[in-house]
C-alpha positions in Angstrom: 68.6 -34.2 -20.8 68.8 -34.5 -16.9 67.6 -37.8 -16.8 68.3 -38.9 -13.0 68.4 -42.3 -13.8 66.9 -45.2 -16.0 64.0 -47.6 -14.4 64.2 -50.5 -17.5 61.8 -53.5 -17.2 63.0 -57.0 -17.4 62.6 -57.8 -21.4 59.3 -58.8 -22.3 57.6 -60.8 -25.1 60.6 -62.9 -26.7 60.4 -64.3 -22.6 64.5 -64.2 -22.5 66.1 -66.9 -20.6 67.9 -65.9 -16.8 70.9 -65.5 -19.2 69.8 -63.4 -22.0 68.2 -61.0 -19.3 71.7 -60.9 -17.3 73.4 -59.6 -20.5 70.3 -57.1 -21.6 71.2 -55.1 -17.7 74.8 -56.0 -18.7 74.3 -54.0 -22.3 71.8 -50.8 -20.7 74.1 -50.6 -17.4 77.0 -49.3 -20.4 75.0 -46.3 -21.0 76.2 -45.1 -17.9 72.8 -44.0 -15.8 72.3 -44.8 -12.6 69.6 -48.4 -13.2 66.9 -49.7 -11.4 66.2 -53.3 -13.2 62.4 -53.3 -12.5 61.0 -57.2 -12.2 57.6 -57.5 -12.7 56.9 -60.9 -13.9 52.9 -60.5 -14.3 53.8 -58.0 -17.2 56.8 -59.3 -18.7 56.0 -63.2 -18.4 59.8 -63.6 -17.3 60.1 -65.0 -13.5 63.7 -64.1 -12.6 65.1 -66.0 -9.3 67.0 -64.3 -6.7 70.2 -65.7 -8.1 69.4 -64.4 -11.4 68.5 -60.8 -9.9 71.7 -60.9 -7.4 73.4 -61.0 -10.8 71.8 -58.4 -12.6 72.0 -55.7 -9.3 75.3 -56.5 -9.0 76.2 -55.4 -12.4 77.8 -51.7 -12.2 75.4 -48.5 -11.9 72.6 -50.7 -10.2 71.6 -48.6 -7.8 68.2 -50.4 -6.6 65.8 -53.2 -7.6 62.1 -52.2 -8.6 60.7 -55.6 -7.3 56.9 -56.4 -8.5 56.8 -60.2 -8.3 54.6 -60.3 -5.2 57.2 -62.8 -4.2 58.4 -61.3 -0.6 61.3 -64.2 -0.5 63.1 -62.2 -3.1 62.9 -58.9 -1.1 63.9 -60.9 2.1 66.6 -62.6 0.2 68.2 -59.7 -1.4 67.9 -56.6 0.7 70.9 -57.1 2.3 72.9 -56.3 -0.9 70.6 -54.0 -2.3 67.9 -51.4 -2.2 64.8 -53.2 -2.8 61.9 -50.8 -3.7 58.3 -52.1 -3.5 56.1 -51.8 -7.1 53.8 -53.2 -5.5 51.4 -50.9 -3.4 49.6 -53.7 -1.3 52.8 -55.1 0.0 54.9 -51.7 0.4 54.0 -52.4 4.2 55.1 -55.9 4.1 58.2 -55.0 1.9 59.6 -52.6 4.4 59.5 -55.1 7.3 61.5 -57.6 5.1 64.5 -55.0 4.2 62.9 -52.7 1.1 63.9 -49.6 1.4 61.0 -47.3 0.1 58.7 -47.8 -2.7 57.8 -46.8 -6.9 54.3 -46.8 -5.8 51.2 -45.8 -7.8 49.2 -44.5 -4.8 51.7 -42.6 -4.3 50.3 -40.0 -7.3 47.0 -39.8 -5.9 47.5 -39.4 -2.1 51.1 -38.8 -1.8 52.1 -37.1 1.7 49.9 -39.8 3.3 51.9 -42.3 1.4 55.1 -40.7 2.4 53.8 -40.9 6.0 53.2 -44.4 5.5 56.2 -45.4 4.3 58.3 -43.3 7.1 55.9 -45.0 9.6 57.0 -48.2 8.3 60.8 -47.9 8.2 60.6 -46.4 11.4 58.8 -49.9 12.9 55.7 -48.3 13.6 54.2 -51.0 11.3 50.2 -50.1 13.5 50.1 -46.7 12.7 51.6 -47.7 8.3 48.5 -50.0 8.7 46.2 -47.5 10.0 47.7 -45.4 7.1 46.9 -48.0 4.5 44.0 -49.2 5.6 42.3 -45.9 5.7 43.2 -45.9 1.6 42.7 -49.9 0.8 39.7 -49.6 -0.9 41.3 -46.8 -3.2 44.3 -48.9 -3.3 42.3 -52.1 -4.8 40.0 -49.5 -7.2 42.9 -48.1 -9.2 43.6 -51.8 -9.7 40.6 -53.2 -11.4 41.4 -52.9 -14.3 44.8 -52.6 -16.3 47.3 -49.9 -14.6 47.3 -47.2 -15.7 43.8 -46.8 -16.3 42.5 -46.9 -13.0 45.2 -44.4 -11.8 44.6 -41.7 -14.9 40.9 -41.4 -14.5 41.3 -40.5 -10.5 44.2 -38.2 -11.3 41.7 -36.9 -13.8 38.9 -36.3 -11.5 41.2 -34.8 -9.3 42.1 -32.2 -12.8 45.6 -33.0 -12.5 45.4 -34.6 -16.0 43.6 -35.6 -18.6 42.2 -39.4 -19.0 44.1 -39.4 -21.9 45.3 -43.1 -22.5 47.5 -44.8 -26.0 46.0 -47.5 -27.2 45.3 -50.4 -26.4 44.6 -48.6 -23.3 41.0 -47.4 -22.5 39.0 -45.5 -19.8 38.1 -47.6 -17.4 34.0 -49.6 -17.2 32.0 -47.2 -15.7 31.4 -49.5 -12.5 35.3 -49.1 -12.2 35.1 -45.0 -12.5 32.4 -44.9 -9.8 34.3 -47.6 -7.3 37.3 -45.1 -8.0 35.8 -41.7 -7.4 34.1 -43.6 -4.3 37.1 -44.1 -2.5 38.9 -41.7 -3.4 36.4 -38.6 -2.1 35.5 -41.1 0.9 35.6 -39.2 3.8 39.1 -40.5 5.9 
């Protein structure tokens, strides 16, 4: 199908122990795609410790670690061994200066050359000019956010008519306070 590779989140709901979730990667990384285990505890309820996600990115086809816990001692910790990517767009910034390599960022659908720029500012240790970057698109960054991702994120990409708002249930359009601090930042003059 040309899938390039397979981003799977740590196993959710049943809350797996450190084991169960080592054996899950073990079991998808057989399919034979490159993997990126993505950890994002504030969805999945599962906390994995750096140990625990050593493990798992050590396992063959792990190619990088989507890492979402807003814990930046796991990025420190681990991106020596492997390529950390940032899921979370507040911290890409900080990410970068601890190791990550680059980011799965959600911002990075709505504004993405500035987000690029960003980033490259970033790795390249020009951390003022990522901040200027960011900072220009905080309150956009913190908008999209209000409520449940993806919400926030579809309705700008809609106003923008790159999409529809089109959401599955038990998704929704966003409160209409949330559409107008959305299209407020995001046609804020820069």
């Amino acid at each position: 199908l040309g899938v390039d590779a397979a981003l799977v989140i740590v196993p959710y709901y049943n809350r797996p122990t450190p084991k169960g979730c080592f054996l899950h990667y073990r079991e998808v990384s057989k399919v034979g795609l490159p993997l990126i285990p993505y950890h994002h505890p504030g969805r999945t309820g599962v906390l994995l410790s750096s140990t625990v996600l050593h493990d798992i990115c050590s396992l063959k086809g792990v190619i990088a670690l989507k890492e979402s816990s807003g814990n930046l001692s796991i990025t420190k910790s681990l991106s020596s061994e492997i390529s950390i990517l940032s899921g979370d767009d507040a911290l890409i910034i900080s990410s970068i200066e601890l190791g990550a390599k680059g980011a799965i960022s959600v911002m990075a659908n709505l504004v993405p050359q500035e987000w690029k720029e960003m980033i490259a500012q970033a790795k390249k240790h020009n951390i003022e000019e990522a901040m200027r970057i960011y900072k220009k698109r905080e309150a956009l960054c913190q908008a999209i956010f209000l409520e449940t991702n993806p919400q926030g994120v579809k309705w700008a990409l809609s106003t923008m008519n790159k999409c529809a708002p089109f959401l599955r249930l038990p998704l929704v359009e966003p409160e209409q306070s949330t559409k107008e601090a959305i299209e407020e930042a995001l046609y804020a003059k820069t």
